[in-house]
C-alpha positions in Angstrom: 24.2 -124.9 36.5 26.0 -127.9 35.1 28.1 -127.6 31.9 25.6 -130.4 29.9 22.4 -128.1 31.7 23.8 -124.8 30.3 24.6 -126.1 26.9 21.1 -127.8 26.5 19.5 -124.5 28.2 21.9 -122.1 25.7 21.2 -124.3 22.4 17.0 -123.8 23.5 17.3 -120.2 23.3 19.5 -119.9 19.5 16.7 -118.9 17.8 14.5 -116.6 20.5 13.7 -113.5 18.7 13.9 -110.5 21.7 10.6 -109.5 21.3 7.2 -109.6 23.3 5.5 -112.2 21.8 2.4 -111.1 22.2 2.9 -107.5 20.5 4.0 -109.8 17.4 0.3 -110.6 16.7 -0.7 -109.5 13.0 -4.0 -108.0 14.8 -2.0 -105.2 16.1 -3.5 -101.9 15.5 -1.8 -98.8 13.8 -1.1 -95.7 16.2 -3.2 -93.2 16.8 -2.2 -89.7 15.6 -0.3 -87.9 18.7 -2.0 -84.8 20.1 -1.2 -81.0 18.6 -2.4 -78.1 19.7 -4.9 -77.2 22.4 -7.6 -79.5 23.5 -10.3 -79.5 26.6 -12.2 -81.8 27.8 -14.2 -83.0 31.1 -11.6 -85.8 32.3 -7.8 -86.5 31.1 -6.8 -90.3 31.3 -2.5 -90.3 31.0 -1.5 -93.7 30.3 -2.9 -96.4 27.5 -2.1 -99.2 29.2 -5.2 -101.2 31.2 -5.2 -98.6 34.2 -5.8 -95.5 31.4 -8.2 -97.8 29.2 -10.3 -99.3 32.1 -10.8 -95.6 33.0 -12.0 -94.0 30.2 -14.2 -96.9 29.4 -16.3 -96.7 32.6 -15.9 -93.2 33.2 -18.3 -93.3 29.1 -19.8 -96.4 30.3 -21.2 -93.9 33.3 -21.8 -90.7 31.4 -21.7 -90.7 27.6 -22.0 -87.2 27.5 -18.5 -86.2 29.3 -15.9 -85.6 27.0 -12.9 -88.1 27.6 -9.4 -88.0 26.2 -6.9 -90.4 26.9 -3.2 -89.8 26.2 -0.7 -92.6 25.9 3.3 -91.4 25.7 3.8 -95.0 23.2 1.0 -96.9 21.6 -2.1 -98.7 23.2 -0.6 -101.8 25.7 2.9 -101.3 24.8 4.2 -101.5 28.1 3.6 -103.8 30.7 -0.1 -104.4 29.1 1.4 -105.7 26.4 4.1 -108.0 27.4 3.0 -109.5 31.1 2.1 -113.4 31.4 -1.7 -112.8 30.9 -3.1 -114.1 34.4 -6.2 -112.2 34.7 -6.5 -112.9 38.4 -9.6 -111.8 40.8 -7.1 -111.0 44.1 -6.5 -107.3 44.4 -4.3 -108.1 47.3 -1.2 -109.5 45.7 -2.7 -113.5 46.7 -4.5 -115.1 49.3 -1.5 -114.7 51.7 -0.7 -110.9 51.0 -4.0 -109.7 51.9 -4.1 -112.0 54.9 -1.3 -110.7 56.4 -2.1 -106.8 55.4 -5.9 -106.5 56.1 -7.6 -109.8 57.9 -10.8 -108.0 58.8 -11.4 -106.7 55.3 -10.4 -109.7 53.5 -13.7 -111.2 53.0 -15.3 -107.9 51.4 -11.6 -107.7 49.6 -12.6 -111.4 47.9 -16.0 -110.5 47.3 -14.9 -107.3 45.1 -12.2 -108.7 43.7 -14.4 -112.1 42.3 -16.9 -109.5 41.2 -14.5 -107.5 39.3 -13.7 -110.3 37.1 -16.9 -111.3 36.7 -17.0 -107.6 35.5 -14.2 -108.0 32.9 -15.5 -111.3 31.8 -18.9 -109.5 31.0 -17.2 -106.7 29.3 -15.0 -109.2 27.3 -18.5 -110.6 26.0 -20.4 -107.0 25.7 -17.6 -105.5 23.4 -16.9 -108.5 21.8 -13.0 -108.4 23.2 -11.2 -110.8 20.8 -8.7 -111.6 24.0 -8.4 -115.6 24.2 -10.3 -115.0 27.8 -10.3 -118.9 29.3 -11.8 -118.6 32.5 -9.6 -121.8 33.7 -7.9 -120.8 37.3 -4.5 -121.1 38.4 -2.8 -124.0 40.5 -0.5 -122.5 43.3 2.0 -125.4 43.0 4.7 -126.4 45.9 7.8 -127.8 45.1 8.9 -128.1 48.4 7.6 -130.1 51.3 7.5 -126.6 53.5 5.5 -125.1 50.6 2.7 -128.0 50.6 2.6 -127.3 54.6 1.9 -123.9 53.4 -0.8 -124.1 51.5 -2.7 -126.2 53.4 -2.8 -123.4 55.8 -4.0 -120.9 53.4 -6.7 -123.5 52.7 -7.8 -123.7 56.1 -7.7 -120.1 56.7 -10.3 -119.8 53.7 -12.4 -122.3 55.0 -12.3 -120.4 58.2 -13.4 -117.4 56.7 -15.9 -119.0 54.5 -13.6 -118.5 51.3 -13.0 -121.6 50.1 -15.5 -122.1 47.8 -13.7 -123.2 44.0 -10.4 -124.2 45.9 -9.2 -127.6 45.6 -5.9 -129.5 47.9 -4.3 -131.2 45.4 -1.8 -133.7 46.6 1.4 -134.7 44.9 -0.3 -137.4 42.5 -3.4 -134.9 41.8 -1.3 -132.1 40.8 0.9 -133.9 38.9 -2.5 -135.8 37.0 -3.3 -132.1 35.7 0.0 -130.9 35.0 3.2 -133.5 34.5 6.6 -132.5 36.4 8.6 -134.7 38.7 9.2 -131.1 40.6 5.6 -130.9 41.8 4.7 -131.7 45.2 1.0 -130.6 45.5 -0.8 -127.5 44.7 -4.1 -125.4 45.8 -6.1 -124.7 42.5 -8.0 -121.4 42.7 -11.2 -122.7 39.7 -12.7 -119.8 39.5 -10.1 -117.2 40.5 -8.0 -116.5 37.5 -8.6 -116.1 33.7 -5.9 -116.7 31.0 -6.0 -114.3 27.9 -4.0 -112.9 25.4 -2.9 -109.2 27.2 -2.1 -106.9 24.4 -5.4 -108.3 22.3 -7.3 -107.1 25.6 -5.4 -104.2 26.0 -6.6 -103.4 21.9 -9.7 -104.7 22.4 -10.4 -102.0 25.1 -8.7 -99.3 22.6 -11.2 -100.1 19.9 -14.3 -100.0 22.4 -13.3 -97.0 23.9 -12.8 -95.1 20.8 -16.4 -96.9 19.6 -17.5 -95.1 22.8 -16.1 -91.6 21.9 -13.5 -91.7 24.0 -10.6 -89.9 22.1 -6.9 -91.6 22.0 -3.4 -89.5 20.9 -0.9 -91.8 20.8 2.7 -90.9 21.5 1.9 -88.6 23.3 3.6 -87.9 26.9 2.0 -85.9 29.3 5.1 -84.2 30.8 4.2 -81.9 33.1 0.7 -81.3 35.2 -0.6 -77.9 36.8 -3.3 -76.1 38.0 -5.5 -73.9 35.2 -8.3 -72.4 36.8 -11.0 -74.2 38.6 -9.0 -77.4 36.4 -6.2 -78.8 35.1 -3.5 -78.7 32.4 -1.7 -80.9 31.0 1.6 -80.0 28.9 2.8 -82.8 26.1 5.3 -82.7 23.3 3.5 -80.7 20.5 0.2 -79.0 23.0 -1.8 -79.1 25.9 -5.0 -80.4 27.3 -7.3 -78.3 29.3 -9.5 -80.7 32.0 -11.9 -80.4 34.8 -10.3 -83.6 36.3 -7.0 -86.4 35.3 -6.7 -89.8 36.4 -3.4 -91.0 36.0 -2.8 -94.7 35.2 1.1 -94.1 34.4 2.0 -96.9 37.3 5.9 -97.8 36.3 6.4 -94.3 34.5 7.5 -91.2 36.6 4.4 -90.0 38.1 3.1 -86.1 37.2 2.9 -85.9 41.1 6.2 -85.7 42.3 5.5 -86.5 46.1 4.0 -90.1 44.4 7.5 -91.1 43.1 9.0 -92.3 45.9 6.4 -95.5 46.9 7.1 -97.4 43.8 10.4 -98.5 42.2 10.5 -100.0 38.3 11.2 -104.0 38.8 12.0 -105.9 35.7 10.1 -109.0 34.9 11.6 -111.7 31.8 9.8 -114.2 30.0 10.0 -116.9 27.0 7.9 -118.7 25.3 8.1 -121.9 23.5 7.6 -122.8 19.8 4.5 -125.1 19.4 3.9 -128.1 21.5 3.8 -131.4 19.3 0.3 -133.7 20.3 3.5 -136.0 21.9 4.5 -133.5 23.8 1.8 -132.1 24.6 0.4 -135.7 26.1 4.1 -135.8 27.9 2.9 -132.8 30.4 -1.1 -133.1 30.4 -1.9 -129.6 31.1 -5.7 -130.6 29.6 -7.7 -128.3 31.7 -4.9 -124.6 30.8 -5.0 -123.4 34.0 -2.6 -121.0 34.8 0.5 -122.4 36.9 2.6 -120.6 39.5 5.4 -122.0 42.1 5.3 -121.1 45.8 8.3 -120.0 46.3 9.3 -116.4 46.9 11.7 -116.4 43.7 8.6 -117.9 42.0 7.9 -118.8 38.3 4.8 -118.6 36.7 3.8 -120.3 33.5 0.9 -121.5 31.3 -0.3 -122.8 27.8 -0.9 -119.9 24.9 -4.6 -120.7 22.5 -1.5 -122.0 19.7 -0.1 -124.8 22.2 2.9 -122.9 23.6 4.4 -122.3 27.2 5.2 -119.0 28.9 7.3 -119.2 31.5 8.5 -116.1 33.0 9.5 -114.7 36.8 12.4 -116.0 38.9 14.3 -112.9 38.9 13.3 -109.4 39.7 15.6 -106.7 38.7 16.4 -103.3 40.1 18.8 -100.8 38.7 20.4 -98.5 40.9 18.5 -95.1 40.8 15.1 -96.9 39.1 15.0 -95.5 36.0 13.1 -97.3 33.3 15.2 -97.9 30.5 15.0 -99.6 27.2 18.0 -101.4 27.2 16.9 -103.2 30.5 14.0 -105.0 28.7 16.6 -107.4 27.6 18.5 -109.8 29.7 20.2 -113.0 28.7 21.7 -114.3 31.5 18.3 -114.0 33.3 16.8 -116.0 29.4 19.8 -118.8 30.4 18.4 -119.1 33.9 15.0 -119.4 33.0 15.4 -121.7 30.0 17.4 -124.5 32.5 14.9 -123.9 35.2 12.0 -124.7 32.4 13.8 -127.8 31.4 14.5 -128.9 35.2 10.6 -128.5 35.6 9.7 -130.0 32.5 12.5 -132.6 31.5 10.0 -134.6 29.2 10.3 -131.5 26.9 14.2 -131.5 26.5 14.8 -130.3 23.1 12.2 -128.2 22.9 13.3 -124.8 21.7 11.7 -121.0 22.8 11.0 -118.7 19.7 10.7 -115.1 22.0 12.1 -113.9 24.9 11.6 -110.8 26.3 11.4 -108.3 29.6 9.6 -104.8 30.7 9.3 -102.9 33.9 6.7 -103.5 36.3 5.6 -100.8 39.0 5.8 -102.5 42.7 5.4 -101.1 46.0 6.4 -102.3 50.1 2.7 -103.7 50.1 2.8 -105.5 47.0 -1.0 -104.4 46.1 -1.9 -101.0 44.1 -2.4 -98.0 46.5 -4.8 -95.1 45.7 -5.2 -91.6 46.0 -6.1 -87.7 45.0 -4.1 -84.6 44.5 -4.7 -80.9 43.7 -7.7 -80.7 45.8 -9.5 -84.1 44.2 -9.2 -83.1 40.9 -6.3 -85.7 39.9 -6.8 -89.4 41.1 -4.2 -92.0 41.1 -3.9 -95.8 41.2 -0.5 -97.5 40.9 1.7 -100.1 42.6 0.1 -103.3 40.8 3.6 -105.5 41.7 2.5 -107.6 38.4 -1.0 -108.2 39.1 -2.7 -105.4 37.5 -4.7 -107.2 34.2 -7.7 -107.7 36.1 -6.9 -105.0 39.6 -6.2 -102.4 37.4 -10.0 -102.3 36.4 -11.1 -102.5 39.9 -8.5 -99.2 40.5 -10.4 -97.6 37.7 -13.1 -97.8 39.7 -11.8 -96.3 42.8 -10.2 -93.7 40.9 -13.7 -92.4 39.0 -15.5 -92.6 42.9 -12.9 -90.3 44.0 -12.8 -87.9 41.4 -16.9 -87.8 42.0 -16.3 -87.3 45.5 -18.3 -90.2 46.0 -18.2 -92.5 49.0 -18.8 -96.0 48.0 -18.0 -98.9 49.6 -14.6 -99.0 47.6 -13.0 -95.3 49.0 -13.9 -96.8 52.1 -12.2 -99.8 52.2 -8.8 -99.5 54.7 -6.9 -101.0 52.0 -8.3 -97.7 49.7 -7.9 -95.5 52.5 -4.2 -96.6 53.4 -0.8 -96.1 52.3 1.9 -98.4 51.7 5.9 -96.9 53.2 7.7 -95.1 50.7 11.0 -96.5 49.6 14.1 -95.0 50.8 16.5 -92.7 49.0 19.5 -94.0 47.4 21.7 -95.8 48.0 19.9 -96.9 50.8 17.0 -97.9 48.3 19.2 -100.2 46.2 21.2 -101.8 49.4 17.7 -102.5 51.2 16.3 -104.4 48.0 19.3 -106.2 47.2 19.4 -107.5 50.8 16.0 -108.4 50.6 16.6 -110.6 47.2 19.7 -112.2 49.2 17.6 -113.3 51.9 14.6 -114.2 50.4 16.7 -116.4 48.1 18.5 -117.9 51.3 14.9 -118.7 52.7 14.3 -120.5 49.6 16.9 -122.4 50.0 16.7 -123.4 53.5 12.6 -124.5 53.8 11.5 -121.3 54.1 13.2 -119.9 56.9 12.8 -115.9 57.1 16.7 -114.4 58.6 16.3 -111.6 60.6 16.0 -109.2 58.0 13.1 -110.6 56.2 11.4 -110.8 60.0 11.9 -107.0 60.0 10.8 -106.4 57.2 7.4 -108.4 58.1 6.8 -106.2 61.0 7.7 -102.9 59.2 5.3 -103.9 56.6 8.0 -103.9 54.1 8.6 -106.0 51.1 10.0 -106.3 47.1 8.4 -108.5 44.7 7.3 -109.0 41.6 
């Protein structure tokens, strides 16, 4: 970065507060009281982010009469819930190009589910009256580089091959640039139907207050901390009790799962973002950005960005963090060297908007897996279902793993549990050290392929045919 670049980048960032600006809102709800003594009921939900909440609002939404409890070791969307860039995307494989290469013969019935699962959250949005800034506005996948327009074009023609095309639109360099303003852009695939853009911790509270208005029941900071067999059910030990259940789903994703064998296919990966005080009307003309779609980069160190309902930016991505041993740890949350990168990159993108200044900045862990796209499961002899390994894209998957989860605890064979991608496994992670040289590797080459057109080295070509990857 050039000394002028850093300066401006550094001066942008002076007054950030390091907090998730979302989780600022004045809507937020007070906690829950956390769980004491004893309690039973028919199904345990661990977690209160949208993987718990989704959960325990269809698993009501399909019997009223079970008794559901839902334990959350924080409050309601704290986590990643609360804090990610609030693209509410249909794909449950990670993107176009992730399922492509992972399941090709199940893609179309992937697409199908996935579009109707956000038609599924949109409907819920308007049935419980979800005060979430839902904007049902798509995302532009935009390429920067000439490699990356030959790239999309080939994901376009591949959906028109397979008769998914339908709401995708080839935007060339003077198209893009007409909806969104940046010298960088070079053209872009825009996805019209494909992505929402809401306000992820007013969902994530929104969800709370329709469970509870369902008679689900919520303890808040409350940990589950250890799981075992009780009978022809479960148990569930936390801080100050115990719940008693005939079944559990776990939605804990980046958090230690209560089934040990589970730990090693994710690793915590953390993600940073800022946003922008208020865009002026001038500034706002200077970009466009009239129809708020959602914006992302094609690059495999990507960026992803879009307007808030007030007239700010998010930007966030680029760098994707791993601490040795993955351990997910408060003090991560904050990075500013990762703040200084981001803030010159914005500015690089966006030079119209120099002296513009951020008012938050912020980071939190993200579960991600070798597949990039959630994985699913059961344990003690079906009665404990599991869905985790979002890699970022859980606000709108995690209510399709819900889904999956609640079939299999039924036993039920739907079309979902028998989808390969259901069905299948992603590899495991290795042990460390190896665990932390592999990924760092990876980052280094996927950085160099970046760099140089989007060449893959040999390792990255390995990793392809191992089915191996890190991302964000």
């Amino acid at each position: 970065m050039a000394p002028v670049a850093m300066r401006l980048a550094a001066q942008s960032l002076s007054d950030a507060q390091p907090v998730p600006f979302w989780l600022e809102d004045p809507g937020k709800p007070g906690a829950l009281p956390a769980l004491t003594g004893t309690e039973k009921c028919d199904l345990l939900v661990v977690g209160g982010g949208y993987s718990g909440l989704w959960t325990a609002l269809l698993a009501k939404e399909r019997d009223p009469s079970q008794d559901v409890v839902l334990i959350e070791g924080h409050e309601v969307g704290w986590a990643a819930s609360g804090r990610n860039g609030g693209f509410c995307a249909a794909s449950l494989t990670h993107g176009f190009g992730n399922g492509l290469s992972r399941w090709p013969g199940e893609l179309p019935k992937l697409e199908r589910l996935g579009a109707a699962n956000l038609d599924a959250i949109e409907d819920a949005v308007a049935r419980y009256s979800l005060d979430c800034e839902f904007e049902r506005t798509g995302e532009i996948d935009v390429a920067t580089e000439a490699y990356q327009v030959e790239e999309l074009h080939e994901w376009y023609e591949e959906a028109e091959r397979l008769g998914l095309a339908d709401g995708l639109t080839l935007l060339d360099q003077d198209a893009v640039r007409a909806e969104v303003n940046s010298p960088t852009f070079r053209g872009g695939l825009w996805d019209r139907e494909g992505v929402a853009m809401l306000h992820p911790a007013k969902l994530a509270w929104g969800l709370k207050r329709a469970c509870l208005d369902l008679g689900v029941r919520i303890f808040e900071n409350t940990p589950g901390l250890d799981l075992v067999s009780a009978g022809a059910g479960m148990a569930v030990r936390t801080p100050y009790g115990r719940v008693a259940t005939r079944r559990v789903a776990l939605g804990t994703n980046v958090f230690p799962s209560l089934v040990r064998r589970l730990r090693p296919y994710t690793v915590p990966v953390y993600d940073y973002a800022l946003v922008t005080e208020p865009l002026t009307a001038e500034q706002l003309a200077s970009i466009g950005w009239k129809n708020r779609q959602g914006l992302g980069d094609s690059a495999n160190q990507f960026h992803y960005f879009r307007v808030t309902a007030d007239h700010r930016i998010l930007w966030g991505g680029y760098d994707a963090i791993y601490r040795f041993g993955g351990k997910v740890q408060a003090e991560m949350d904050h990075r500013p060297e990762t703040y200084l990168k981001l803030a010159e990159h914005f500015f690089t993108c966006f030079p119209q908007l120099e002296g513009l200044r951020f008012s938050h900045a912020w980071g939190g862990a993200i579960d991600t897996c070798s597949r990039f796209s959630a994985f699913f499961g059961t344990a003690h002899q079906g009665k404990v279902a599991y869905a985790q390994g979002y890699t970022g894209l859980g606000v709108g998957a995690t209510r399709f793993g819900a889904e999956v989860m609640l079939d299999l605890l039924a036993g039920e064979r739907t079309e979902r549990t028998q989808l390969d991608m259901v069905r299948s496994k992603p590899l495991p992670f290795p042990p460390e050290p190896i665990a932390w040289a592999g990924i760092g590797i990876t980052k280094w080459s996927l950085a160099r392929a970046d760099a140089n057109g989007g060449r893959r080295n040999l390792w990255l070509k390995a990793m392809d045919r191992l089915g191996l990857g890190f991302d964000s």
